[in-house]
Each structure stands twice: as structure tokens, then as C-alpha cells.
N, CA, C and O atoms as CSV, one atom per row, in Angstrom:
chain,resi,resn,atom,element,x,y,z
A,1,UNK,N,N,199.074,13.872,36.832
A,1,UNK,CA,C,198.437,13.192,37.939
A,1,UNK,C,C,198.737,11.699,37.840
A,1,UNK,O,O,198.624,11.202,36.720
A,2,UNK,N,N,199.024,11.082,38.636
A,2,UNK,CA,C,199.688,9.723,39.002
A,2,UNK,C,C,197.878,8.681,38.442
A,2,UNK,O,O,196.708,9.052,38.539
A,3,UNK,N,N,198.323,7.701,38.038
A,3,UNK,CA,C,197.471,6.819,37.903
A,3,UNK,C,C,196.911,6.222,39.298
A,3,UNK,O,O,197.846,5.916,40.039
A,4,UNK,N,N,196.031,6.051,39.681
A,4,UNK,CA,C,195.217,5.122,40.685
A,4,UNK,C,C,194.799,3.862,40.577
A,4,UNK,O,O,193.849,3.508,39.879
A,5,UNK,N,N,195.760,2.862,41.530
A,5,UNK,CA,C,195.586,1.553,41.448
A,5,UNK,C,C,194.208,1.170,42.099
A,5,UNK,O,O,193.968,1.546,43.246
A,6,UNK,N,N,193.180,0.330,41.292
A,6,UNK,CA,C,192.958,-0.511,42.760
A,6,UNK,C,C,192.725,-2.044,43.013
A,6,UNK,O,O,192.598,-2.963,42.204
A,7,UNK,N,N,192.719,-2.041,43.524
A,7,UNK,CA,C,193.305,-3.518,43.892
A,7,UNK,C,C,192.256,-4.617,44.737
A,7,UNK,O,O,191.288,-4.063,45.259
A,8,UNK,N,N,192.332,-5.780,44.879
A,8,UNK,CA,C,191.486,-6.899,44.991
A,8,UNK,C,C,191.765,-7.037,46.697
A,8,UNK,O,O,192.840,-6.916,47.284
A,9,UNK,N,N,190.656,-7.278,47.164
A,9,UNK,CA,C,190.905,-7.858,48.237
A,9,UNK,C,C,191.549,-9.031,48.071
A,9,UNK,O,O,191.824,-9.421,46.936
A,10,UNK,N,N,191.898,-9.806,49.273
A,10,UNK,CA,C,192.584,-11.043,49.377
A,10,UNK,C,C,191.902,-12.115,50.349
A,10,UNK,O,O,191.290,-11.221,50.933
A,11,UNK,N,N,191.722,-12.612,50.639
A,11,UNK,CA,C,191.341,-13.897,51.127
A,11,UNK,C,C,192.387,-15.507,50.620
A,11,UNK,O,O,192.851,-15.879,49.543
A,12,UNK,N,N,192.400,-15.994,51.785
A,12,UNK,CA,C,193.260,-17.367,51.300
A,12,UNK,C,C,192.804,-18.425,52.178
A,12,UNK,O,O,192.958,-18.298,53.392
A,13,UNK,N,N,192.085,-19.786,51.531
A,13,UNK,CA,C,191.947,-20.649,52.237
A,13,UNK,C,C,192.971,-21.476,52.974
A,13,UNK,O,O,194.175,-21.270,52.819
A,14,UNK,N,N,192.334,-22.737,54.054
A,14,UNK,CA,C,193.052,-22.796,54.798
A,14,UNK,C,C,193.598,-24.182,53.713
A,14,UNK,O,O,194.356,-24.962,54.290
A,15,UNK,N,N,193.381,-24.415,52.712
A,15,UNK,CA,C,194.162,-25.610,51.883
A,15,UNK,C,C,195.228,-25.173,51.279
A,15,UNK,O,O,196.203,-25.916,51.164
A,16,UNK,N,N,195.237,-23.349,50.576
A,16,UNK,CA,C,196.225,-22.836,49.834
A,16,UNK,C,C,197.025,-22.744,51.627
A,16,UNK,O,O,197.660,-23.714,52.040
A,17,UNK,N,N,196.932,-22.050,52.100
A,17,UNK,CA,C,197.869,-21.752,53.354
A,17,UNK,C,C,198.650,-23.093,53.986
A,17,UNK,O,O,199.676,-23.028,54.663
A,18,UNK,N,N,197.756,-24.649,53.519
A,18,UNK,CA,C,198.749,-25.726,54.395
A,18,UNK,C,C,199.674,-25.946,52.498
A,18,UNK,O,O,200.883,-26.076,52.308
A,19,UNK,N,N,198.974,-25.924,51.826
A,19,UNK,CA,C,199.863,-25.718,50.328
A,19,UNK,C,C,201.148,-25.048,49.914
A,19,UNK,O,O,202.091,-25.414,49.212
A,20,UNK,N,N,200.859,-23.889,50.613
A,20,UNK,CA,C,202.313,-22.591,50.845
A,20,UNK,C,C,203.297,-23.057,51.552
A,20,UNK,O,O,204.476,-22.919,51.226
A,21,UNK,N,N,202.910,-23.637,52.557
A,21,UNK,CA,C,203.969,-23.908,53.501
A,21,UNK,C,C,204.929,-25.020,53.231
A,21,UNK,O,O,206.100,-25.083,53.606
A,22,UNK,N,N,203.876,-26.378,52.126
A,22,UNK,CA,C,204.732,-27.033,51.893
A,22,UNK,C,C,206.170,-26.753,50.425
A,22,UNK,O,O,206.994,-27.564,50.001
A,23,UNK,N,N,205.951,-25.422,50.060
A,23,UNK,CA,C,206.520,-25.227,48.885
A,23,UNK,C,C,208.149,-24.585,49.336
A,23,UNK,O,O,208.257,-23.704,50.189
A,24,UNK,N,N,209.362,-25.192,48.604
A,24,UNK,CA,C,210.426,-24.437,48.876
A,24,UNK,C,C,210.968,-23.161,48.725
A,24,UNK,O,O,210.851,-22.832,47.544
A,25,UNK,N,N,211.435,-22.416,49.299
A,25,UNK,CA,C,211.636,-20.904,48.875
A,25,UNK,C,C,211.627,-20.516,47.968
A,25,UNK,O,O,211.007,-19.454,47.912
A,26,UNK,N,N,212.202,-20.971,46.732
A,26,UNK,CA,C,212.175,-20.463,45.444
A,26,UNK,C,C,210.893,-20.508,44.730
A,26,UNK,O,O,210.636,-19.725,43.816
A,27,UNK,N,N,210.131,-21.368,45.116
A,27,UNK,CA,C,208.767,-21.795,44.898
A,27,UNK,C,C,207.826,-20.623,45.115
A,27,UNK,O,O,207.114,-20.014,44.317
A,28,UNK,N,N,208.047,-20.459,46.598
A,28,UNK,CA,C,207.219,-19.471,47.195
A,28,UNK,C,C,207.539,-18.203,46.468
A,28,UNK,O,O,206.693,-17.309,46.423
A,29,UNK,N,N,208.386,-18.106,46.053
A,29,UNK,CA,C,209.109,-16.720,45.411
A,29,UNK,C,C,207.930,-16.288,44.389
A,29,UNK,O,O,207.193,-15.302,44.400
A,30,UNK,N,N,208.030,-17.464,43.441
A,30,UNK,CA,C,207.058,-17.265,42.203
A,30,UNK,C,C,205.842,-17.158,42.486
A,30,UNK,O,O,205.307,-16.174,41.975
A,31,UNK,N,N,204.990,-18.009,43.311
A,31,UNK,CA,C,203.803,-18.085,44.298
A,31,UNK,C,C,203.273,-16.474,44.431
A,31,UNK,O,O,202.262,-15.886,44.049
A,32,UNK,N,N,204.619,-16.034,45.254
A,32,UNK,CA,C,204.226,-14.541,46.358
A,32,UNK,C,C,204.181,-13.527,44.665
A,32,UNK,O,O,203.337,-12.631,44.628
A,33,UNK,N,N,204.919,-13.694,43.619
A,33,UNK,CA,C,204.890,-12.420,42.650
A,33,UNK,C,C,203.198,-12.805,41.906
A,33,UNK,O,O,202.490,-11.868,41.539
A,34,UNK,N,N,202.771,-14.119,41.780
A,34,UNK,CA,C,202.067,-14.412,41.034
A,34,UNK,C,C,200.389,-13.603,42.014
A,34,UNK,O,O,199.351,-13.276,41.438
A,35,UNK,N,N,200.675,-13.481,43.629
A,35,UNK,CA,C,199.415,-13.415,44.157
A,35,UNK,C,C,199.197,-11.802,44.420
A,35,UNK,O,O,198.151,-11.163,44.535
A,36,UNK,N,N,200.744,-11.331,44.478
A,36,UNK,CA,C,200.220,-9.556,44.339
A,36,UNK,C,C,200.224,-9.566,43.052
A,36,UNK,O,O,200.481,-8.374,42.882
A,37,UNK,N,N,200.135,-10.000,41.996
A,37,UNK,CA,C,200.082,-9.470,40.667
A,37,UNK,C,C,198.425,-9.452,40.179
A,37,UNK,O,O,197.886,-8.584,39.491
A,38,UNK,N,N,197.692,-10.899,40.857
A,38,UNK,CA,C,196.726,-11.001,40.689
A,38,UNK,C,C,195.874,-10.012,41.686
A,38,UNK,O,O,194.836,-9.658,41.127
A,39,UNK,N,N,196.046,-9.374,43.227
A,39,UNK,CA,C,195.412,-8.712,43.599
A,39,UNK,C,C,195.956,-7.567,43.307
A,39,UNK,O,O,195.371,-6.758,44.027
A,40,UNK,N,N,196.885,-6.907,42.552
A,40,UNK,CA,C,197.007,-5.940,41.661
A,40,UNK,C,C,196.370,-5.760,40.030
A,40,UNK,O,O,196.530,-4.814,39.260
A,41,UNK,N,N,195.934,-6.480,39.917
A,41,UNK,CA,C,195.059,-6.953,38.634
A,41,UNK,C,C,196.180,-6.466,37.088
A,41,UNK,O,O,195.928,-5.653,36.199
A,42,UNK,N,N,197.402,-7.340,37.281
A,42,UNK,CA,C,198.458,-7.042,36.944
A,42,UNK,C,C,198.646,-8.334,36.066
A,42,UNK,O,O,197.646,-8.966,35.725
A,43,UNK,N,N,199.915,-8.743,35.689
A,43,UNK,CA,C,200.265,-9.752,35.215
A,43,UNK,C,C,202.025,-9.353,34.890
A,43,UNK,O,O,202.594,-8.330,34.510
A,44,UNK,N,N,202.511,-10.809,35.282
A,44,UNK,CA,C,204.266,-11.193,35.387
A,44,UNK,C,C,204.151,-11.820,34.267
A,44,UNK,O,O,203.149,-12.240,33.688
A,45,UNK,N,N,205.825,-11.871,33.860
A,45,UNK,CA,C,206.273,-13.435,32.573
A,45,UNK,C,C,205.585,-14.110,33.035
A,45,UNK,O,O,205.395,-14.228,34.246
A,46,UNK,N,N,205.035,-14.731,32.117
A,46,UNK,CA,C,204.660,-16.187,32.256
A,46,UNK,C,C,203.768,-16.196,32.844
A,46,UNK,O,O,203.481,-17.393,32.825
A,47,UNK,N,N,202.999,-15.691,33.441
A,47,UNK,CA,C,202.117,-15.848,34.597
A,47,UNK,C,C,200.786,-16.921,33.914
A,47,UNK,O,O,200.435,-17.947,34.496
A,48,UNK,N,N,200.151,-16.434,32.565
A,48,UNK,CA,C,199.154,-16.822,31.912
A,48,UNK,C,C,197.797,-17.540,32.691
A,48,UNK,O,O,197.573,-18.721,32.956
A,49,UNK,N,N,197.004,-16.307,32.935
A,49,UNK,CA,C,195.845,-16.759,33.763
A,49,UNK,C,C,194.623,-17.048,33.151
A,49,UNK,O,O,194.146,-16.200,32.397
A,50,UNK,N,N,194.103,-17.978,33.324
A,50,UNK,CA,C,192.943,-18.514,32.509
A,50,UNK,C,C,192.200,-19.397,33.254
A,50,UNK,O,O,192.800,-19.982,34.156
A,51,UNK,N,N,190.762,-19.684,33.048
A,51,UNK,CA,C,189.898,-20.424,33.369
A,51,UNK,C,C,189.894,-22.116,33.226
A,51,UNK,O,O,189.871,-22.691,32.138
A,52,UNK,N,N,189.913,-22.576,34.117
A,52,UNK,CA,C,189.733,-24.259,34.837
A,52,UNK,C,C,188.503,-24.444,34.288
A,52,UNK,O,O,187.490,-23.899,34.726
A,53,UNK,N,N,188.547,-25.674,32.729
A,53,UNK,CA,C,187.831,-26.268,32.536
A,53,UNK,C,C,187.076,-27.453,33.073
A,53,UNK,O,O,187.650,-28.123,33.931
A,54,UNK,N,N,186.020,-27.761,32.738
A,54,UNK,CA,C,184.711,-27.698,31.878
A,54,UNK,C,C,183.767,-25.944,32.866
A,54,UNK,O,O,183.118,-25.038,32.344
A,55,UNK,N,N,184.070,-26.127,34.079
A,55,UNK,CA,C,183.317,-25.009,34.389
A,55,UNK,C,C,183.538,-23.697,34.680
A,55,UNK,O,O,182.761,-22.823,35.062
A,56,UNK,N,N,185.323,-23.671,34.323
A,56,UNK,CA,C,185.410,-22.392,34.083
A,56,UNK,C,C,185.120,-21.244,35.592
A,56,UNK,O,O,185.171,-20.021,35.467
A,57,UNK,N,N,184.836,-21.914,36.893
A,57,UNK,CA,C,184.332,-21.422,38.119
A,57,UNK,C,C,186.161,-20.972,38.685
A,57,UNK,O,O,186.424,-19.782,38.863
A,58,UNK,N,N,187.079,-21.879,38.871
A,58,UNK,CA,C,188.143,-21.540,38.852
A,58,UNK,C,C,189.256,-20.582,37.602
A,58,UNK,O,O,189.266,-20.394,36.386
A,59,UNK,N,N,189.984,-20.233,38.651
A,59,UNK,CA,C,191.384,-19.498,37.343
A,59,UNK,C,C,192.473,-20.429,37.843
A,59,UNK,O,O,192.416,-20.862,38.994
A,60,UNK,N,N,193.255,-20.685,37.195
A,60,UNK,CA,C,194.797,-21.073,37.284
A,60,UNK,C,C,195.924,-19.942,36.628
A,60,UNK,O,O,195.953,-19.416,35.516
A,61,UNK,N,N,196.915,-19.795,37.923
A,61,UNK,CA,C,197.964,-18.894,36.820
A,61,UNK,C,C,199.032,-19.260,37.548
A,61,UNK,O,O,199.261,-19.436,38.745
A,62,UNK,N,N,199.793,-19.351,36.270
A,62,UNK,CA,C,201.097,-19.701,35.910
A,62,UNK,C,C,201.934,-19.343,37.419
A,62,UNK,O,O,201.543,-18.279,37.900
A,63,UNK,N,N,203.105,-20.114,38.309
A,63,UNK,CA,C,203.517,-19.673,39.630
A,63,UNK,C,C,205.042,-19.772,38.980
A,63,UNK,O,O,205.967,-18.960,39.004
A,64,UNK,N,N,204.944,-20.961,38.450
A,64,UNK,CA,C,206.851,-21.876,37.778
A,64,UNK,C,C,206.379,-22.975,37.167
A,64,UNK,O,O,205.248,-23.232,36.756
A,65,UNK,N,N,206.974,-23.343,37.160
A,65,UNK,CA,C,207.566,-24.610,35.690
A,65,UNK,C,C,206.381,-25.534,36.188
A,65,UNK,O,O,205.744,-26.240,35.405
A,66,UNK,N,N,206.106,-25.471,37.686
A,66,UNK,CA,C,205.190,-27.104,38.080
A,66,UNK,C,C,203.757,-26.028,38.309
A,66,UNK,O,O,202.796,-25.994,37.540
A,67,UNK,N,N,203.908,-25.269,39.452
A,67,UNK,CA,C,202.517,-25.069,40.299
A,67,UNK,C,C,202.155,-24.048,39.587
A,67,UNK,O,O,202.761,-23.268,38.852
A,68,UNK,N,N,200.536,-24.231,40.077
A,68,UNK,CA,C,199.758,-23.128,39.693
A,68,UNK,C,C,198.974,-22.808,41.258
A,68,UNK,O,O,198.782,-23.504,42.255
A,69,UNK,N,N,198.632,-21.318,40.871
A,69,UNK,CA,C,197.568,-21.042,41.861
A,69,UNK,C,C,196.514,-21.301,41.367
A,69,UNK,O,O,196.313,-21.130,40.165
A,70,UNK,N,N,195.477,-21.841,42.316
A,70,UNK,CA,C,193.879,-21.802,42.026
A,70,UNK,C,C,193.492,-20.887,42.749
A,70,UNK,O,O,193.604,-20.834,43.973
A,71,UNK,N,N,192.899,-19.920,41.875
A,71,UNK,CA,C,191.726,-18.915,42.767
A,71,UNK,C,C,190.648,-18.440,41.554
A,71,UNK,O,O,190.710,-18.708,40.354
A,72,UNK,N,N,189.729,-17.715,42.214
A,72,UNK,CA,C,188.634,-17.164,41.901
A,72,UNK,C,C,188.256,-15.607,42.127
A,72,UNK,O,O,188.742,-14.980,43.069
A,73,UNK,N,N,187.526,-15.133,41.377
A,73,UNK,CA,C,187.655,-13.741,41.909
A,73,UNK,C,C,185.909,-13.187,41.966
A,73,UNK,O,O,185.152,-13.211,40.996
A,74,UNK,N,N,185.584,-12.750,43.233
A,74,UNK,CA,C,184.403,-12.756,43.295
A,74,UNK,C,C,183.825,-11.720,44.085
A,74,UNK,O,O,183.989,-11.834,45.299
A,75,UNK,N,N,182.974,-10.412,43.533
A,75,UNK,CA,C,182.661,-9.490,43.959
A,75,UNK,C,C,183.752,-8.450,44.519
A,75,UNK,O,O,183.541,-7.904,45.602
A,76,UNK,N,N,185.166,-8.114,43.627
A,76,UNK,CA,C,186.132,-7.785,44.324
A,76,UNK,C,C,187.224,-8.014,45.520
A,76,UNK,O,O,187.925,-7.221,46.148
A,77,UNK,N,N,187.054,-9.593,45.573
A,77,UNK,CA,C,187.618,-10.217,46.392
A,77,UNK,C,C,188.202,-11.359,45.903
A,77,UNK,O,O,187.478,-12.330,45.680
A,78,UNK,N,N,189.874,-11.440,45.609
A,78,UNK,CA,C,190.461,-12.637,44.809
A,78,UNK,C,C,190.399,-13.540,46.120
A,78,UNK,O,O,190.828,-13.205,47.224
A,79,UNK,N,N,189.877,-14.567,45.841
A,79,UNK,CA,C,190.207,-15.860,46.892
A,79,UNK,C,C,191.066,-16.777,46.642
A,79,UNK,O,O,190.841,-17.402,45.606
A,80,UNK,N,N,192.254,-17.170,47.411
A,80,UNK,CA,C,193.561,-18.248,46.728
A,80,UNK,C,C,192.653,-19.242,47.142
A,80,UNK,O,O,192.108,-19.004,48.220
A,81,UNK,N,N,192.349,-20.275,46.585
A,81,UNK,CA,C,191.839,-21.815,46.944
A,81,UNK,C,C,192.839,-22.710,47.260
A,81,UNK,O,O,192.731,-23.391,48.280
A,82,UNK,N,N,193.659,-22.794,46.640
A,82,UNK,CA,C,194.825,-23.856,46.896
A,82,UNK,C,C,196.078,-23.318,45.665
A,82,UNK,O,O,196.015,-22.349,44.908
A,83,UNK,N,N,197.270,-24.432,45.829
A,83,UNK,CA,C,198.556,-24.194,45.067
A,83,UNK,C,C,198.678,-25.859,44.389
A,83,UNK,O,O,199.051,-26.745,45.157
A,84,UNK,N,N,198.473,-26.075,43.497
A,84,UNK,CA,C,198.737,-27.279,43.421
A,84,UNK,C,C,199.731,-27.575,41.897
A,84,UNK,O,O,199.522,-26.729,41.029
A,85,UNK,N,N,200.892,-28.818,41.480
A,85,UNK,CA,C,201.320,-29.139,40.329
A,85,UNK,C,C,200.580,-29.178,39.016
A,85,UNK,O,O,199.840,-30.147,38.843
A,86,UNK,N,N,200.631,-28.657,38.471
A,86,UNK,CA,C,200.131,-28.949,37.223
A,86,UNK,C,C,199.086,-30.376,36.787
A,86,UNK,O,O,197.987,-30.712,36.347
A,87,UNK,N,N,199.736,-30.613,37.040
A,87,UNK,CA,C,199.248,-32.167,36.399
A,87,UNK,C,C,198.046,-32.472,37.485
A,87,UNK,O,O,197.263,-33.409,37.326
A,88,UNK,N,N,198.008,-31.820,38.297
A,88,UNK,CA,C,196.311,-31.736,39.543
A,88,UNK,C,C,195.471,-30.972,39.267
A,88,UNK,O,O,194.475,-30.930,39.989
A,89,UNK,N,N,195.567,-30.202,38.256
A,89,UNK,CA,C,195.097,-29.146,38.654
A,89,UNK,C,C,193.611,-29.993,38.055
A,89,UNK,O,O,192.842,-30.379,38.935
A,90,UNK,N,N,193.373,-30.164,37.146
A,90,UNK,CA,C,191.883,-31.358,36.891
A,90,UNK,C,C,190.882,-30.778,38.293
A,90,UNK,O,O,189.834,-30.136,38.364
A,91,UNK,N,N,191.456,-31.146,38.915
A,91,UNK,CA,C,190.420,-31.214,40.733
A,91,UNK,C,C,189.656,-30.694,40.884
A,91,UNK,O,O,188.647,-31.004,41.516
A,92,UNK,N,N,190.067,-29.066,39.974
A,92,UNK,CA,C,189.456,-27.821,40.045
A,92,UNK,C,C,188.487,-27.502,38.996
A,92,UNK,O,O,188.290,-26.303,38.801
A,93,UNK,N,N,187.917,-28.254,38.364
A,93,UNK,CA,C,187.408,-28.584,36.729
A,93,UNK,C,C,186.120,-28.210,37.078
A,93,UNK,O,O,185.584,-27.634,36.132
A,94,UNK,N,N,185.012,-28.354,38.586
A,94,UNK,CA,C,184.309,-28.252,38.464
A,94,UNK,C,C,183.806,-27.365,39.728
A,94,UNK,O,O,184.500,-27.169,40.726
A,95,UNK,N,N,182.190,-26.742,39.490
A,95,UNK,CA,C,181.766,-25.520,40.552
A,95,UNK,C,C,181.816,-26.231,41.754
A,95,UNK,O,O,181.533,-27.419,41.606
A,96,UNK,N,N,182.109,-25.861,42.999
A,96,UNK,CA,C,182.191,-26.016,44.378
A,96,UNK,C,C,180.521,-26.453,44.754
A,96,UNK,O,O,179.672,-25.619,44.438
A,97,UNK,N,N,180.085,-27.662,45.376
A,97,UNK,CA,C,178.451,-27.306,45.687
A,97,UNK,C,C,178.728,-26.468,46.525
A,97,UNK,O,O,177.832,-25.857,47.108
């Protein structure tokens, strides 16, 4: 008998969606494997997903060499928050009021 996936809803804000658009194809490449992997509750090379300190309310995972995705996963529903470089990702350090 075949294994049974299941999988995360999706949701994407409208900051990750103006974020996507600004990224170049190859970009998006890594982006698009990194966001079915996460609503497959999966994991790629490199991907390395982990919690956005001090509060730990965000995840970051690995997209390429610069960006990460920010999302959250909440009641079975992964939410993309945004795509941002590395070196931003700080922004995300703390809970949303």
C-alpha cells in the first residue's frame, strides 16, 4: 500500500507575492522547490529550516546562497510572509502584534 502524503495548506502574503516577483528566474527556481517542500512537509539540499530568533514566531529556510523564505506554520496552514536576503532576515526576530 502506497504511503499517504499530507500536506499543508498554503497561504501567501501580499509582501512575499510583491517579493517573488522581484526575484530572477533562477531565484524563483529555488524559492518554488523550497515552498512545495515545506507544504509537503519535506525537505531539499540545503534547505535548513529553523526558527527566527529571539521569538522563534517565524521559520526561515534556506531558498540559495542569499534568500530565505519567511513563513510560519499555523493550525495546518504554512503561511509564506515574505522572501527576503539573508542579512534582513533580523526583521523577523520578533511576534507580529
Amino acid at each position: 500500500m502506497a504511503k499517504k502524503h499530507s500536506f499543508f495548506n498554503a497561504e501567501f502574503a501580499d509582501q512575499w507575492k510583491e517579493s517573488y516577483l522581484k526575484l530572477q528566474n533562477d531565484q524563483k527556481k529555488g524559492v518554488d522547490k523550497v515552498v512545495m517542500a515545506i507544504i509537503k512537509s519535506e525537505t531539499t539540499p540545503g534547505m535548513r529550516v529553523k526558527p527566527i530568533e529571539p521569538s522563534k514566531y517565524y521559520d526561515e529556510a534556506r531558498a540559495n546562497d542569499g534568500d530565505r523564505v519567511v513563513h510560519h506554520i499555523f493550525k495546518g496552514t504554512a503561511y509564506f510572509d515574505d522572501i527576503v536576503p539573508h542579512d534582513d532576515i533580523n526583521k523577523y526576530g520578533r511576534t507580529p502584534k
